[in-house]
C-alpha positions in Angstrom: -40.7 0.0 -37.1 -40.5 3.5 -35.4 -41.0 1.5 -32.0 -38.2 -0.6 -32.6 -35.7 1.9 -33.5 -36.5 3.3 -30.2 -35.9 1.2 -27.9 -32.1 1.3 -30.1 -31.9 4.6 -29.2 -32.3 5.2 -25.8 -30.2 6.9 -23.5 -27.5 4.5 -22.0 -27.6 3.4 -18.6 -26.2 5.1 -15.8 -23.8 2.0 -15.0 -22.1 3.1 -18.7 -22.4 7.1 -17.7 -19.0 8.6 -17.9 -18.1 10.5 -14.6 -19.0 14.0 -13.9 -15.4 16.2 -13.9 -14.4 17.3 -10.6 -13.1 20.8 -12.4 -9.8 20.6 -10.8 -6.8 20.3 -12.8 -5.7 16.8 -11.7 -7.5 13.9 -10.3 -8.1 13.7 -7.0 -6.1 10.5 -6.6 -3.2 12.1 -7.1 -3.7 14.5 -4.0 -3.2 12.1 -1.1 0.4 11.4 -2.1 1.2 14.7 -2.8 0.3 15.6 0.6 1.9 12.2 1.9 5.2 13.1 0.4 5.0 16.8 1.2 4.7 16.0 4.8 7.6 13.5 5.1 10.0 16.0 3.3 8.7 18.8 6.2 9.2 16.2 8.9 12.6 15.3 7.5 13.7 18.7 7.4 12.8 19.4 10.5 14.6 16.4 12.3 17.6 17.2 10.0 17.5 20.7 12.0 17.0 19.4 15.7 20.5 17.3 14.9 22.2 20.1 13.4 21.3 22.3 16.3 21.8 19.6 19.1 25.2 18.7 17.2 26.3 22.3 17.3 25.6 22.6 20.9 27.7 19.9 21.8 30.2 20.5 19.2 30.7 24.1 21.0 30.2 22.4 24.7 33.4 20.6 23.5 35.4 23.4 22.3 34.9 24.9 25.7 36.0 21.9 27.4 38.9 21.3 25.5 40.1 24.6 26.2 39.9 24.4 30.1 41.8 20.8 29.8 44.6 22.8 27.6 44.5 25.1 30.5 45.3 22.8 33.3 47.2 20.4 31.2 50.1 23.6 31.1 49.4 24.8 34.5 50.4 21.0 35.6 53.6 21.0 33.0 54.5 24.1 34.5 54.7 22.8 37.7 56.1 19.8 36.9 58.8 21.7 35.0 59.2 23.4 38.4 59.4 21.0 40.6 62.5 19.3 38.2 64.5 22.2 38.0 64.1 22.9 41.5 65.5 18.8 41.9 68.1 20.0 39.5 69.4 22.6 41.7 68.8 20.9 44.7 70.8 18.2 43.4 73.7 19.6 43.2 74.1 20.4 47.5 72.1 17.8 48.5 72.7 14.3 49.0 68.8 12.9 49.2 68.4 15.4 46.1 71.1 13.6 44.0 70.2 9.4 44.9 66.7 10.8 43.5 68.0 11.9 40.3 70.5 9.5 39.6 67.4 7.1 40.1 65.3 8.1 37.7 68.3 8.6 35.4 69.0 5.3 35.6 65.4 4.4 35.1 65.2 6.9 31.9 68.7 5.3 30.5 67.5 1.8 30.2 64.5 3.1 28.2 65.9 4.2 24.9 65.0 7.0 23.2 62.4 6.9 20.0 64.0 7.1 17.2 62.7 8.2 13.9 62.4 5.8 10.9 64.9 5.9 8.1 63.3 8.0 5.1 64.1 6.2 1.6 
């Protein structure tokens, strides 16, 4: 009977062995995503960074621009401002002066003005 009771008793095979610990904290399973999602958040980070900076570039490219264009746009109204008082004055002595003004105040009548909308 004692050999019987041995061959119950033996030492279980190595296919029903629990696994050795790998003495870290967490399994390593869990390590691979980590990492996976750690780098996507770096790489997403930095890309939100290149577009901020390129945005800001051309963001101050067009402040610049818009300035120049303000620039010329009164340098031109100046001279445009000039050039009808100048038809004003001349206007009033010269006949060549005065058909061009009564032509363009007849053009400028026919258009009428804007007018605001009622308020309730």
């Amino acid at each position: 009977m004692s050999e019987s009771s041995e061959e119950y008793n033996q030492e279980p095979a190595a296919e029903y062995a629990p696994e050795p610990e790998t003495g870290h904290g967490f399994p390593m399973d869990a390590f691979i995503p980590l990492v996976l999602l750690s780098i996507s958040i770096i790489v997403l980070l930095g890309w939100q960074v290149s577009n901020y900076s390129t945005q800001k570039t051309q963001l101050e490219s067009l402040l610049k621009n818009q300035a120049t264009a303000v620039t010329q746009s009164q340098q031109a109204q100046g001279a445009v401002t000039k050039l009808v008082s100048d038809l004003a004055e001349a206007a009033q002595t010269d006949d060549t002066a005065k058909a061009i003004v009564n032509a363009y105040a007849k053009y400028f009548r026919t258009s009428p003005p804007a007018t605001p909308a009622a308020s309730p």
